[in-house]
Backbone as a chain_set.jsonl record, in Angstrom:
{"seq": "XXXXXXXXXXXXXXXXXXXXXXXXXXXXXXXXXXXXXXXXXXXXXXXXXXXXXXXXXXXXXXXXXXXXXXXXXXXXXXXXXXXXXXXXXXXXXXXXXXXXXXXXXXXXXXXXXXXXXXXXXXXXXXXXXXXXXXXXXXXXXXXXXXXXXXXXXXXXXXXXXXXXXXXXXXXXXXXXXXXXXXXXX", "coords": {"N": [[12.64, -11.604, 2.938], [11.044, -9.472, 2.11], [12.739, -7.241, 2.791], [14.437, -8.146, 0.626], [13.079, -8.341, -2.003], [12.585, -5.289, -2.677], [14.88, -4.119, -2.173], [15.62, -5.35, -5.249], [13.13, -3.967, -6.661], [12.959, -1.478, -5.993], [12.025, 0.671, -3.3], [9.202, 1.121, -1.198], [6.388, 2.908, -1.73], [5.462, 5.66, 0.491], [2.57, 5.305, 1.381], [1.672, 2.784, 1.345], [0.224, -0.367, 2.648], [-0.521, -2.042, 5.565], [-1.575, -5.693, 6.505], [-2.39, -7.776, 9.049], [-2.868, -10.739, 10.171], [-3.551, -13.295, 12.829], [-4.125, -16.377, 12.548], [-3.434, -19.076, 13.024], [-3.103, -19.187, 16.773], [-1.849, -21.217, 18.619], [0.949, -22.785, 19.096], [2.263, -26.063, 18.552], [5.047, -27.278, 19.85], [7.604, -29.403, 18.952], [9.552, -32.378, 19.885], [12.325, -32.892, 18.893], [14.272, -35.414, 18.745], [11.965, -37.628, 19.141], [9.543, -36.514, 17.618], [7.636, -35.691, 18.217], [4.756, -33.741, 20.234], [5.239, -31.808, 22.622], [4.373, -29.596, 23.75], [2.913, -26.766, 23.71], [2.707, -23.673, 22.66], [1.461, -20.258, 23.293], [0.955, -17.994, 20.505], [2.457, -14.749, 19.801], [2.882, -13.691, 17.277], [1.821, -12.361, 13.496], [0.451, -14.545, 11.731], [-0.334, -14.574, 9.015], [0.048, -12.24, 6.605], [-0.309, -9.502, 4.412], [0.865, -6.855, 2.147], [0.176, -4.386, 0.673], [1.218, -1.678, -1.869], [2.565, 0.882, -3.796], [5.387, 1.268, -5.908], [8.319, 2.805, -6.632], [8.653, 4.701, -9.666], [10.904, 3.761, -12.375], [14.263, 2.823, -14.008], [12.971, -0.018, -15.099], [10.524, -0.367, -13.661], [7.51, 0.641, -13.945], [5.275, 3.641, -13.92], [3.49, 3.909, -10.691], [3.407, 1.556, -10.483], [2.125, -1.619, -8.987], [2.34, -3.3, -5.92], [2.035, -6.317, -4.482], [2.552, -8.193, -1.815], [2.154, -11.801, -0.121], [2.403, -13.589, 2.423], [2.215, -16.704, 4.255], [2.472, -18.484, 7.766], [3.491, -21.982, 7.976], [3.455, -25.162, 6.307], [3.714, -25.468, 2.526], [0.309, -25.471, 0.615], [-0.056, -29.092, -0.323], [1.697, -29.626, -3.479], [2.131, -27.192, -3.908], [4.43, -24.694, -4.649], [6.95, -23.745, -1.945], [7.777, -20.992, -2.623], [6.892, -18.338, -4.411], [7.471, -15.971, -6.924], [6.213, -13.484, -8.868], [7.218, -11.282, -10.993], [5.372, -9.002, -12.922], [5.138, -7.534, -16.091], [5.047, -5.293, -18.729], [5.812, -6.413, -21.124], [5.743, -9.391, -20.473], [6.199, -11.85, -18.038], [8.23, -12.619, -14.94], [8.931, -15.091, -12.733], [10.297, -16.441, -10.149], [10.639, -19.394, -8.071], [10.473, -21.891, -5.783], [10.787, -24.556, -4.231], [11.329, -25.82, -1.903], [12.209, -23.585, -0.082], [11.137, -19.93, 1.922], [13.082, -18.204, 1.465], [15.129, -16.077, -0.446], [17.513, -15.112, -0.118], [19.245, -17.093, 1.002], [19.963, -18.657, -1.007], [19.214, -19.86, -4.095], [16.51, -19.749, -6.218], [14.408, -22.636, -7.623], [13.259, -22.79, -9.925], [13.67, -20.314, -12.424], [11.692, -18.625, -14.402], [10.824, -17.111, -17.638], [8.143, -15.563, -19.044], [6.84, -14.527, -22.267], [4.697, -12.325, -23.753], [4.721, -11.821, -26.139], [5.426, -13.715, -27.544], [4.174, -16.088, -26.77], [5.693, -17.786, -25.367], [7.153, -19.589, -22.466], [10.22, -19.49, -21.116], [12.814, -21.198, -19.515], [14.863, -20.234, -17.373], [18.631, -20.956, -16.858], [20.114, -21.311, -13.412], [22.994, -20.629, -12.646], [26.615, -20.247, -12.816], [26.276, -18.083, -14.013], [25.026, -16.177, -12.67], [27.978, -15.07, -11.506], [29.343, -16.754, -9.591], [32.114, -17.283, -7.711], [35.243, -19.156, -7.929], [35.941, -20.271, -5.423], [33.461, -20.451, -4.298], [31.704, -21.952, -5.62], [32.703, -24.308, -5.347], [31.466, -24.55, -2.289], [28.675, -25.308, -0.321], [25.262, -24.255, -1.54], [23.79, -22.64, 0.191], [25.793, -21.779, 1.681], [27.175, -19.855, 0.116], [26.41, -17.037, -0.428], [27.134, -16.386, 2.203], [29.26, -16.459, 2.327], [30.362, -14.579, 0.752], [29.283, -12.052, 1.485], [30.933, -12.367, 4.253], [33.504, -11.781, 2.792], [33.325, -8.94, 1.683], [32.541, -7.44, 4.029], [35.077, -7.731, 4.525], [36.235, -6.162, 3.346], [36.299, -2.946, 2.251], [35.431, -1.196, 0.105], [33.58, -2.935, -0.873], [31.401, -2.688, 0.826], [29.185, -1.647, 0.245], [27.071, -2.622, -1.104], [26.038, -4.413, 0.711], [23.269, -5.232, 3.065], [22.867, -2.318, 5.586], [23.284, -1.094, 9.216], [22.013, 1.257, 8.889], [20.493, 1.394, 6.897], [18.869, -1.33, 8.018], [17.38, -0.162, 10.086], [16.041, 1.46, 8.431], [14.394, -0.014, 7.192], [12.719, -1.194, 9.396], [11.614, 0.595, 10.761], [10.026, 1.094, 8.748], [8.785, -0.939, 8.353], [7.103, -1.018, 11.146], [5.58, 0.841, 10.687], [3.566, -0.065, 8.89], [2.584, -2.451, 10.385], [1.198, -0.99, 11.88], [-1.109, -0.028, 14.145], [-1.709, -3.054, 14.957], [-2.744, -6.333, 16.95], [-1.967, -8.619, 18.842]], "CA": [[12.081, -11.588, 1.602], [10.264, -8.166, 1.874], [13.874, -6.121, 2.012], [14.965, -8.543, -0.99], [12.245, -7.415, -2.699], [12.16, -4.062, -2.543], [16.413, -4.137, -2.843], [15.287, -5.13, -6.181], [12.493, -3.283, -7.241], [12.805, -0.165, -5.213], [11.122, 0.875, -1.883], [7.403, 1.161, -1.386], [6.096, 4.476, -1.373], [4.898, 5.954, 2.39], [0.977, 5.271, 1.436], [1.79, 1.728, 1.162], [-0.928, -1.002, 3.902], [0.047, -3.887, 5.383], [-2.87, -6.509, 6.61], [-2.015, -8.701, 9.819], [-3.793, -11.594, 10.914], [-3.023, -14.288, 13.546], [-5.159, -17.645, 12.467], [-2.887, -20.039, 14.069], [-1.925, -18.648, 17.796], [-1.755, -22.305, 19.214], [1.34, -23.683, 18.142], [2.552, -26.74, 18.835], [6.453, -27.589, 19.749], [7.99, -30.573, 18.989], [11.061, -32.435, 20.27], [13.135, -33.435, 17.36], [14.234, -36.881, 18.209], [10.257, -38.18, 18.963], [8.561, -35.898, 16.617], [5.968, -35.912, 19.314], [4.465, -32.942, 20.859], [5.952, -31.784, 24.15], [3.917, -28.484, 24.281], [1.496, -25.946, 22.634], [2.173, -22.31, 23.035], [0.829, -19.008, 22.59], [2.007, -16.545, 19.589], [1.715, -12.982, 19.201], [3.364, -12.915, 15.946], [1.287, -12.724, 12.827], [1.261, -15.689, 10.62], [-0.419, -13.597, 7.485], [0.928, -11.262, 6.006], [-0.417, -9.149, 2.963], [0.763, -5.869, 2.233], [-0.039, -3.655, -0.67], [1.71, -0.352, -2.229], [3.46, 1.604, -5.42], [6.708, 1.117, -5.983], [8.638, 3.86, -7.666], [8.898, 4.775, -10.944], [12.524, 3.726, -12.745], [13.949, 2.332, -16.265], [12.446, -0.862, -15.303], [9.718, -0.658, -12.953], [6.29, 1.363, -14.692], [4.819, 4.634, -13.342], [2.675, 3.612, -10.427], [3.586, -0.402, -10.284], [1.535, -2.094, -8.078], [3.157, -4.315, -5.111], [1.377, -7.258, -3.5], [2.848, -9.135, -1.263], [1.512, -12.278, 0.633], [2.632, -14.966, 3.18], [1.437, -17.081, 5.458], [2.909, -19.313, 8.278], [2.981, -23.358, 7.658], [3.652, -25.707, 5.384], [3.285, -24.966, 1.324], [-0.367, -26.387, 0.166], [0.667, -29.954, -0.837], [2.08, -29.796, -4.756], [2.362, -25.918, -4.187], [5.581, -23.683, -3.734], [6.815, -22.894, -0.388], [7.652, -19.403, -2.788], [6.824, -18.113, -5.952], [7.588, -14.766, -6.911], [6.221, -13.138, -9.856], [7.008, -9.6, -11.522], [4.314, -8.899, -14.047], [5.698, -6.175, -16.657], [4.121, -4.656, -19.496], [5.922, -7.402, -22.069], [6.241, -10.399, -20.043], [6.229, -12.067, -16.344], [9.516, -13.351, -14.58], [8.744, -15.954, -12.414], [10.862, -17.486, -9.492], [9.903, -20.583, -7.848], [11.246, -22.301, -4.632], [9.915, -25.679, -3.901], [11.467, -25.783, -0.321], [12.387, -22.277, 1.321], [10.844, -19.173, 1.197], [14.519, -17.258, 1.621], [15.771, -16.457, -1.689], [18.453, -14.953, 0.078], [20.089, -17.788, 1.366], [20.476, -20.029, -2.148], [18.783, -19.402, -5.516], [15.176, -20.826, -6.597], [14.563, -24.216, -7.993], [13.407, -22.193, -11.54], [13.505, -19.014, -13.016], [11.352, -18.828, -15.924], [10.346, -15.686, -18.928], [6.954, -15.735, -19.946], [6.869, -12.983, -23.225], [3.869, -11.833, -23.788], [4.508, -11.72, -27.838], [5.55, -15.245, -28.241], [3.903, -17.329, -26.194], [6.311, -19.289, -25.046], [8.036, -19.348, -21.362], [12.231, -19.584, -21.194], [13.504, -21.296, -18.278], [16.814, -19.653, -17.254], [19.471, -22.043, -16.66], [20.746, -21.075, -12.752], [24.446, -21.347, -11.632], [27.435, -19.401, -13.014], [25.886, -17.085, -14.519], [25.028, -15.354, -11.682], [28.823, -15.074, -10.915], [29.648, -17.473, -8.703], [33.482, -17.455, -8.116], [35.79, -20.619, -7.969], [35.755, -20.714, -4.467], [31.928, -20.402, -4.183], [31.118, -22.713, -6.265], [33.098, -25.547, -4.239], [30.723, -24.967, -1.298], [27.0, -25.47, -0.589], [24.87, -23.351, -1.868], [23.288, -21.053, 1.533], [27.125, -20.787, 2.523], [27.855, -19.013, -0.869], [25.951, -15.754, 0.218], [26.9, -15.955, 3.72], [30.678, -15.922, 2.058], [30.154, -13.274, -0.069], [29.41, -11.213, 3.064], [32.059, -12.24, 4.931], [33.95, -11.236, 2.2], [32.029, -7.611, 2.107], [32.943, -7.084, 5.437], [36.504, -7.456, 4.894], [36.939, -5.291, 1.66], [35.052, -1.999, 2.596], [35.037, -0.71, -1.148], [32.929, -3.9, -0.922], [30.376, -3.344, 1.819], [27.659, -0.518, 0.381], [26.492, -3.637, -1.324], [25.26, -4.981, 1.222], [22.779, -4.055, 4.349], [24.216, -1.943, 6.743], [22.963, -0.314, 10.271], [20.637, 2.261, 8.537], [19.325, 0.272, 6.521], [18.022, -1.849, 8.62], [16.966, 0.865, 10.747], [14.792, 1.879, 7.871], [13.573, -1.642, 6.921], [12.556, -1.493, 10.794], [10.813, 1.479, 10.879], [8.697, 0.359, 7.725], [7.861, -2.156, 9.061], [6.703, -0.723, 12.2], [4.811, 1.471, 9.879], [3.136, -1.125, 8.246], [1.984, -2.919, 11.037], [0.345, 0.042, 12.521], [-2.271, -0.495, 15.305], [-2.186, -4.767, 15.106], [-2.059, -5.988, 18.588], [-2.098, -10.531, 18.711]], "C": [[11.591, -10.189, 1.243], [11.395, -7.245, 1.788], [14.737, -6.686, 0.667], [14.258, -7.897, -2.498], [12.299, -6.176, -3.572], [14.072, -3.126, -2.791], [16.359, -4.41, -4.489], [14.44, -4.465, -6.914], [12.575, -1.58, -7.264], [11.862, -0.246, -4.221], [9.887, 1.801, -2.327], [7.548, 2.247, -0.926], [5.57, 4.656, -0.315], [3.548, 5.261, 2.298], [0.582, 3.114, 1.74], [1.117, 0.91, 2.667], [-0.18, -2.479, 4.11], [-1.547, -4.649, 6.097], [-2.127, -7.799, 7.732], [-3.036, -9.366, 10.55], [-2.954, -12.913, 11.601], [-4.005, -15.572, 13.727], [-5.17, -18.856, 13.331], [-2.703, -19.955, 15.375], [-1.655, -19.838, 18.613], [-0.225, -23.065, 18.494], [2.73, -24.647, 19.213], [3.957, -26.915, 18.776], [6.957, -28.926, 19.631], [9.455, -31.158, 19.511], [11.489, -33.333, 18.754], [13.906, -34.579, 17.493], [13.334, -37.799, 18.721], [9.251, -37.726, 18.217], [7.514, -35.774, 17.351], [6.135, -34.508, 19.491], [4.828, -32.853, 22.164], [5.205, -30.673, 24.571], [3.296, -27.677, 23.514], [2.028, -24.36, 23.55], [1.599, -21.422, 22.467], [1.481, -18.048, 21.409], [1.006, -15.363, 19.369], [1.945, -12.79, 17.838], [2.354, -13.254, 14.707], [1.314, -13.827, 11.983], [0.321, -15.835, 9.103], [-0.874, -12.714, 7.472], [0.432, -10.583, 4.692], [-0.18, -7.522, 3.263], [0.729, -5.316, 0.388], [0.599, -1.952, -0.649], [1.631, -0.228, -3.831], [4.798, 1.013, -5.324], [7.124, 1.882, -7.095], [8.839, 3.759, -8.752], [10.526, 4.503, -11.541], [12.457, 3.122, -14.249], [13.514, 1.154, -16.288], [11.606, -1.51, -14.295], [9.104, 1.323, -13.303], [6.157, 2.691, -13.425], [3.535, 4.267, -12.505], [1.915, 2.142, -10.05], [2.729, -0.6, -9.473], [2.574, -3.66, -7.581], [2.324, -5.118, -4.28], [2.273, -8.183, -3.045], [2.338, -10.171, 0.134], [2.539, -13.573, 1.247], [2.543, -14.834, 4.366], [2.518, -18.154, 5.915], [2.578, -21.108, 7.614], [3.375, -23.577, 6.903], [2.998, -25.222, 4.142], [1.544, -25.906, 1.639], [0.28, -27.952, -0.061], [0.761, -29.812, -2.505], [2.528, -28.279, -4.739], [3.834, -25.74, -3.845], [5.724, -23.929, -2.718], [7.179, -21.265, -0.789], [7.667, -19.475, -4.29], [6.776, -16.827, -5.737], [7.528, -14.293, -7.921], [5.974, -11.764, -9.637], [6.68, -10.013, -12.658], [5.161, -7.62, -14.405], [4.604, -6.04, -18.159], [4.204, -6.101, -21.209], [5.984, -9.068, -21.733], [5.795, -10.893, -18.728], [8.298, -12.735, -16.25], [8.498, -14.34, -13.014], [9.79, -16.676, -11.48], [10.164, -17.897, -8.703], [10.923, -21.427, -7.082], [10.669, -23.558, -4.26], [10.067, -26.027, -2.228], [11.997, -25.162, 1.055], [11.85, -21.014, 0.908], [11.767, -18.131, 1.208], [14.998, -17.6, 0.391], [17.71, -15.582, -1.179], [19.574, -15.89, 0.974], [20.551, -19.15, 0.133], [19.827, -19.136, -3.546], [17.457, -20.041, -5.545], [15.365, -21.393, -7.111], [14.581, -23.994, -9.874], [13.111, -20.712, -11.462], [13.157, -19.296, -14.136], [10.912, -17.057, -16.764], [9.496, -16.241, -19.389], [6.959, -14.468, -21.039], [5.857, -13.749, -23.895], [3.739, -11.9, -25.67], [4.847, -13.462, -28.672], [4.52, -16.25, -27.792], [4.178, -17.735, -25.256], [7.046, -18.691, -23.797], [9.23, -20.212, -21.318], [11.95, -20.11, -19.881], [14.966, -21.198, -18.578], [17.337, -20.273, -16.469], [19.612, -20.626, -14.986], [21.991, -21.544, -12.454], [25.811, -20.091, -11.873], [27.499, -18.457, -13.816], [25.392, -15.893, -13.818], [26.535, -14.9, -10.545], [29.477, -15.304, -10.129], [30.812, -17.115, -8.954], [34.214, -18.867, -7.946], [35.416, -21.514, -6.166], [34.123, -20.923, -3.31], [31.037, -21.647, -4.373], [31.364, -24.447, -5.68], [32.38, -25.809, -3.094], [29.2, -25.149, -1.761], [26.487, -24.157, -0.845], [24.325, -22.096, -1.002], [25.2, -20.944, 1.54], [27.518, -19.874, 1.465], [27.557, -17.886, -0.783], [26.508, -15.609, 1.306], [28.779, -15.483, 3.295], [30.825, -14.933, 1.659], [29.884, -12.223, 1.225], [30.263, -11.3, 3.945], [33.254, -11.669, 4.211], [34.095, -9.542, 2.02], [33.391, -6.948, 2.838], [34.584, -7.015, 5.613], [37.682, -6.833, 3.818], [35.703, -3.929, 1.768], [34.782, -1.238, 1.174], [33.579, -1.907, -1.236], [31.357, -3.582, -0.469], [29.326, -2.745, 1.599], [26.679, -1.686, -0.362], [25.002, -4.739, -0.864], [24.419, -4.614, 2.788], [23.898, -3.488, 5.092], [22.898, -1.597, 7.572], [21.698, 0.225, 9.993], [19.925, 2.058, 7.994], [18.212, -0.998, 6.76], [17.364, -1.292, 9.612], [15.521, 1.282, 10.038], [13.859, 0.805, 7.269], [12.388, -1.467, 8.457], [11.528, -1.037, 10.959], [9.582, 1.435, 9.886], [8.07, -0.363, 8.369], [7.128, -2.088, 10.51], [5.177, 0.1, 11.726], [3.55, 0.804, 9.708], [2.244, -2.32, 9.354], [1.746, -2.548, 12.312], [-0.509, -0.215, 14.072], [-2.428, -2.51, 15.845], [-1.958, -5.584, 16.32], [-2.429, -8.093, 17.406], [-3.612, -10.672, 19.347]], "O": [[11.747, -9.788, 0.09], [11.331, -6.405, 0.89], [15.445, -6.023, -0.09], [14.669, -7.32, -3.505], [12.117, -6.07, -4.785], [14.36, -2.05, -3.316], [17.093, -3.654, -5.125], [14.883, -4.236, -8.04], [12.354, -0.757, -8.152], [10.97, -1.095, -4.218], [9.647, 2.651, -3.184], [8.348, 2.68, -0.096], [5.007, 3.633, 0.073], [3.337, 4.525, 3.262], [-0.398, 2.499, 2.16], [1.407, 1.424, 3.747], [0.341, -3.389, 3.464], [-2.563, -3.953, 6.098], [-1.398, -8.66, 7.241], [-3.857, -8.863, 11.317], [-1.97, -13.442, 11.084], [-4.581, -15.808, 14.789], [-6.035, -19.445, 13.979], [-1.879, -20.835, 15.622], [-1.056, -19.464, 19.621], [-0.304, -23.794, 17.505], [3.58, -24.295, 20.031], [4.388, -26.742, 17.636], [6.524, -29.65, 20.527], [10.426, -30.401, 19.529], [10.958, -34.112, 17.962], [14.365, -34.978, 16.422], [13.8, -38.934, 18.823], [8.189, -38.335, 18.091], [6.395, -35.775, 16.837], [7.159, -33.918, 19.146], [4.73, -33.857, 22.869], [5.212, -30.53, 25.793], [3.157, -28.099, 22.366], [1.778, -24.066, 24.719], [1.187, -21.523, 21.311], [2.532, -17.439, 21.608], [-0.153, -15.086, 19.06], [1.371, -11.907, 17.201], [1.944, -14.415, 14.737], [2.405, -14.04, 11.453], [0.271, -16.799, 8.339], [-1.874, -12.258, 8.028], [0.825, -11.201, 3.702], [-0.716, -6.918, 4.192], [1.15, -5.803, -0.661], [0.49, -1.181, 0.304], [1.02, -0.836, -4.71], [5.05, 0.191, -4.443], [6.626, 1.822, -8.219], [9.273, 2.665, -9.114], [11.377, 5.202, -10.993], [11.602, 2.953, -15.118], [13.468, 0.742, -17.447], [11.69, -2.696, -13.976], [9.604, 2.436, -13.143], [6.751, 2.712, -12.346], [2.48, 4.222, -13.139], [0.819, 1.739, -9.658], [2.347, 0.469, -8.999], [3.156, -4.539, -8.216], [1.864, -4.56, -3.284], [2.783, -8.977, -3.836], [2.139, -9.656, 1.234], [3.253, -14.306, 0.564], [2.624, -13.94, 5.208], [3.291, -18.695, 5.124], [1.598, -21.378, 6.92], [3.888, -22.661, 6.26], [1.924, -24.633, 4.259], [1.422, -26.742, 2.534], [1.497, -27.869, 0.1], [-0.377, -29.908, -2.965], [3.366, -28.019, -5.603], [4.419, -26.41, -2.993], [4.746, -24.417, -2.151], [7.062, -20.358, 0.035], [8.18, -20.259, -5.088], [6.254, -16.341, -4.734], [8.613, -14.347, -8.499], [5.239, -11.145, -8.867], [7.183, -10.897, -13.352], [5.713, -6.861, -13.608], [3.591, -6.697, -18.4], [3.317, -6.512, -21.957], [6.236, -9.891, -22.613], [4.869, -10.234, -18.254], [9.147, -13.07, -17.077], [7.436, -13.926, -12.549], [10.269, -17.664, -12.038], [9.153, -17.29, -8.351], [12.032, -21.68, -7.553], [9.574, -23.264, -3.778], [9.155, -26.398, -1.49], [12.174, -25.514, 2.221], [11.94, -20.746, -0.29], [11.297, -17.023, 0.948], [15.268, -18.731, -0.012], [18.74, -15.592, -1.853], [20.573, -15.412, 1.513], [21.199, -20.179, 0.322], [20.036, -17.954, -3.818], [17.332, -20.991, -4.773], [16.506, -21.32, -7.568], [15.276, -24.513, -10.748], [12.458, -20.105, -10.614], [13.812, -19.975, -14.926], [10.784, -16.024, -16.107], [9.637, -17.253, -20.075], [7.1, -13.355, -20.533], [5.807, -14.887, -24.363], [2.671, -12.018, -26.27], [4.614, -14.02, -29.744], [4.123, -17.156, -28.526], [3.442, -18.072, -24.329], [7.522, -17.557, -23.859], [9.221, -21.435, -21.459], [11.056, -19.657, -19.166], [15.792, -21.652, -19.369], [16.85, -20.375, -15.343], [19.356, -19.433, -15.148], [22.173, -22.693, -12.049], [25.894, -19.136, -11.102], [28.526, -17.99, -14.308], [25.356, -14.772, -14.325], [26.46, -14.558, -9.365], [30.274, -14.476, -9.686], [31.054, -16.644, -10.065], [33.408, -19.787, -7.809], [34.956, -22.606, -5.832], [33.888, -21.326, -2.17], [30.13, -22.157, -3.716], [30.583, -25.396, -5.615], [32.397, -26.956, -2.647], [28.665, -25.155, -2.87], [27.047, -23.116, -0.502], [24.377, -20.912, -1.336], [25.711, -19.837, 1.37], [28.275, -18.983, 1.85], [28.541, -17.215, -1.096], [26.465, -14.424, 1.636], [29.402, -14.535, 3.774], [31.567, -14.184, 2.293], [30.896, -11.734, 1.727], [30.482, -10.267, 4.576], [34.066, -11.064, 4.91], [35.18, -9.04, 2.312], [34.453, -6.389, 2.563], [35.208, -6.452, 6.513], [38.885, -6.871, 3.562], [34.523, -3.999, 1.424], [33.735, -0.59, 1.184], [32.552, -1.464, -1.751], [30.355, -3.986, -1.059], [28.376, -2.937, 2.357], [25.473, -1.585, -0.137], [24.004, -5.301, -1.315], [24.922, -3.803, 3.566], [25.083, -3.777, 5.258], [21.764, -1.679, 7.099], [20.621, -0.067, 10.512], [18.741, 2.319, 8.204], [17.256, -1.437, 6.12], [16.589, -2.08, 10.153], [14.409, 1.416, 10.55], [12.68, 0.968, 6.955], [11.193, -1.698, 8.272], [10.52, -1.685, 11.241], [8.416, 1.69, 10.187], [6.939, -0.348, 8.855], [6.606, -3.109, 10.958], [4.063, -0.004, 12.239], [2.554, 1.12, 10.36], [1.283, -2.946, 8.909], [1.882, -3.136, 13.385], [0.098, -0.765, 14.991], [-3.056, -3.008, 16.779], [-0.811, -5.497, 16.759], [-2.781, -8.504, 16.301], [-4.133, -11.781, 19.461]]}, "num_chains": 1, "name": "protein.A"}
């Protein structure tokens, strides 16, 4: 979610903090045909997440943006998201909204809505082939339609700057190493 992000907005400027805390480190495993507990281990990994920056200046992201981003391990609240993702702009908000993953890169959200700021009133934007699905896309489920599109990519190299490569995740990496500076479990 955080290199989807930031693939859309632009990348966070160096000054940019991240905030790691580990609330849960007990966590319970289950076997999946008793639903029972079989075991409890330890985690190092954080399970929230807030980091704050800028995000560069462009023709449609302000001088000086501000970037918050937060999540936490676990189930949504009950009635909440499991993701909502709002960009605030100077005329408006956009608004996507996931009711049961927080990977927008493996499907689409449940809504996309336009709040404008001069009317009132918030648009919900129809999702489907408007985001250019092709024939043979559209015949499968919806995570495999990204994962095609990349296999695709991969086998049309005019294709592939599109999508991550090597160094780019190199520098995703290294952010993120950045970013979660000193934080031991």
């Amino acid at each position: 979610m955080f290199d989807l992000v930031q693939s859309v907005l632009g990348e966070l400027t160096p000054e940019s903090r991240g905030h790691f805390q580990l609330q849960r480190p007990n966590v319970p495993i289950r076997d999946r045909t008793t639903n029972t507990i079989v075991e409890t281990i330890k985690s190092t990994v954080p399970d929230l997440v807030v980091v704050t920056g800028r995000l560069p200046e462009s023709g449609y992201v302000a001088k000086d943006a501000t970037f918050l981003a937060r999540q936490r391990k676990g189930q949504p609240f009950p009635g909440e998201p499991a993701l909502s993702w709002t960009i605030v702009g100077e005329k408006g908000e956009i608004r996507l909204v996931s009711q049961t993953s927080t990977s927008l890169s493996i499907g689409i959200p449940d809504s996309f809505e336009v709040y404008d700021y001069e009317t009132g009133k918030v648009e919900n934007v129809e999702i489907g082939s408007e985001l250019g699905w092709k024939a043979w896309q559209e015949a499968i489920s919806l995570p495999s339609r990204n994962v095609g599109a990349l296999y695709e990519a991969f086998a049309d190299p005019a294709k592939e700057s599109r999508y991550a490569t090597f160094e780019s995740a190199t520098k995703r990496h290294e952010q993120l190493e950045r970013l979660l500076g000193d934080w031991q479990a």
